[in-house]
C-alpha positions as CSV (number, residue, x, y, z in Angstrom):
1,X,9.9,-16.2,14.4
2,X,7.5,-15.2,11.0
3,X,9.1,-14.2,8.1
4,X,7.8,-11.1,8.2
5,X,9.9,-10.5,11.6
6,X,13.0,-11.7,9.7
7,X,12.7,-9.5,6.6
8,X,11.8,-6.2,9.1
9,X,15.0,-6.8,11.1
10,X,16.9,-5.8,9.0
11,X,18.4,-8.9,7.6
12,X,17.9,-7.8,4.0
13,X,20.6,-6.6,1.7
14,X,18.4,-4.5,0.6
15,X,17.1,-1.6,2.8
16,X,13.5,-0.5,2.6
17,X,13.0,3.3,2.0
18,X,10.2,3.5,4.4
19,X,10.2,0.6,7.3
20,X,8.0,1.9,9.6
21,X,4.7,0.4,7.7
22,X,6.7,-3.1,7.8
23,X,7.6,-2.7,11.3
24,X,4.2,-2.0,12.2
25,X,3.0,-4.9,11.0
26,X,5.2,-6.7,12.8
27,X,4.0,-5.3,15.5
28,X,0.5,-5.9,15.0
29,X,1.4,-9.9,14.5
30,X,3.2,-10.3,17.2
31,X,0.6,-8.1,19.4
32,X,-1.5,-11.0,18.2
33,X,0.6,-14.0,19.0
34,X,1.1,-12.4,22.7
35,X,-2.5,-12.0,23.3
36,X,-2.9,-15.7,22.3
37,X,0.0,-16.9,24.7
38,X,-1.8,-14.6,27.6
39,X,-5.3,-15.8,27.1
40,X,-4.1,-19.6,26.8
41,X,-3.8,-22.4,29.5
42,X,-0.1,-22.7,29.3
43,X,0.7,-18.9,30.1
44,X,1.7,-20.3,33.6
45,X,4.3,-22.8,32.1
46,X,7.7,-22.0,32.0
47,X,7.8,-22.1,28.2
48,X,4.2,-19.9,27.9
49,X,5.9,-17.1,30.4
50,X,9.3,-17.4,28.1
51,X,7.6,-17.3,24.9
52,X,5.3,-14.3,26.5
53,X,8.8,-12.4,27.1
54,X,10.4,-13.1,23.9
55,X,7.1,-11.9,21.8
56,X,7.2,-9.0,24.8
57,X,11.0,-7.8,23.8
58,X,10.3,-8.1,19.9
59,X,7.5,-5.5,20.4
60,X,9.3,-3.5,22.0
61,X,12.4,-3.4,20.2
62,X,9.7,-3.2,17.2
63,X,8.3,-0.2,18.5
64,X,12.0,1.4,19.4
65,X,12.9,0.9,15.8
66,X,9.4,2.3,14.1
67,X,10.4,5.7,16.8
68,X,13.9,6.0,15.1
69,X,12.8,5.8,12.0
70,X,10.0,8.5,12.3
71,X,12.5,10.8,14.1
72,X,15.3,10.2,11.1
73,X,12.3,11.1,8.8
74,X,11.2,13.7,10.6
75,X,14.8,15.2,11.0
76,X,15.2,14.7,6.9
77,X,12.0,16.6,6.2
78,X,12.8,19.6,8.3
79,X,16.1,20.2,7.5
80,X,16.0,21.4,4.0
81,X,13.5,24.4,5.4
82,X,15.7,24.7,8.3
83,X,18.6,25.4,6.9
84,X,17.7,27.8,4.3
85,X,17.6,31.7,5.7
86,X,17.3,35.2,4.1
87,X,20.5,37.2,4.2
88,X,19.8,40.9,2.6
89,X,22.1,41.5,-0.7
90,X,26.0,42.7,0.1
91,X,28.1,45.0,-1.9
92,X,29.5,41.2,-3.0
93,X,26.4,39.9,-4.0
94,X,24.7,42.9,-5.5
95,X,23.8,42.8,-9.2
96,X,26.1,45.1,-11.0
97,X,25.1,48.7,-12.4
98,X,25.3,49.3,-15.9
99,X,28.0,51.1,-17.7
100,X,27.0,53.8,-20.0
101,X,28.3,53.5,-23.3
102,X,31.5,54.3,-23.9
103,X,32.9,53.5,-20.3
104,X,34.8,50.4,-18.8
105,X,33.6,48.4,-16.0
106,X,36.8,48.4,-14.0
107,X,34.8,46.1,-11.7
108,X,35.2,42.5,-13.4
């Protein structure tokens, strides 16, 4: 496993506020390393057809994760512009009248 697989799994304390660019990359590696273990001589081998499922399952756990994480931020963008609606003034919300001199607003 790269580093790079170890830090976007989610083993850091710390989480990232965007992971999709790291998961990506990820992906891209690993696309990489699979296309190496299905082009080479030992693809036939038991360990060549277990390492080509193992880099198979990242990637697509990889990809799972990136489609999560653009539906959360997705779902956080629109929600804000979702939730806010026009409701037309009340007698509770309207702005008060003024009071001619002289005369007390009973209202407050």
């Amino acid at each position: 496993m790269s580093i790079g697989a170890v830090s976007a799994g989610g083993c850091s304390t710390t989480p990232s506020p965007d992971p999709v660019p790291a998961l990506q990359g990820m992906v891209r590696r690993e696309e990489m390393d699979l296309q190496d273990w299905l082009s080479c001589v030992s693809a036939s081998t038991p360990k060549g057809k277990a390492e080509i499922q193992s880099l198979s399952a990242q990637i697509s756990a990889a990809r799972a994760e990136i489609s999560r994480a653009q539906q959360s931020q997705s779902a956080t963008r629109s929600t804000p512009a979702q939730s806010l609606t026009y409701s037309p003034p009340t007698a509770a919300n309207k702005p008060a009248t003024p009071t001619e001199p002289g005369q007390v607003d009973v209202w407050a």
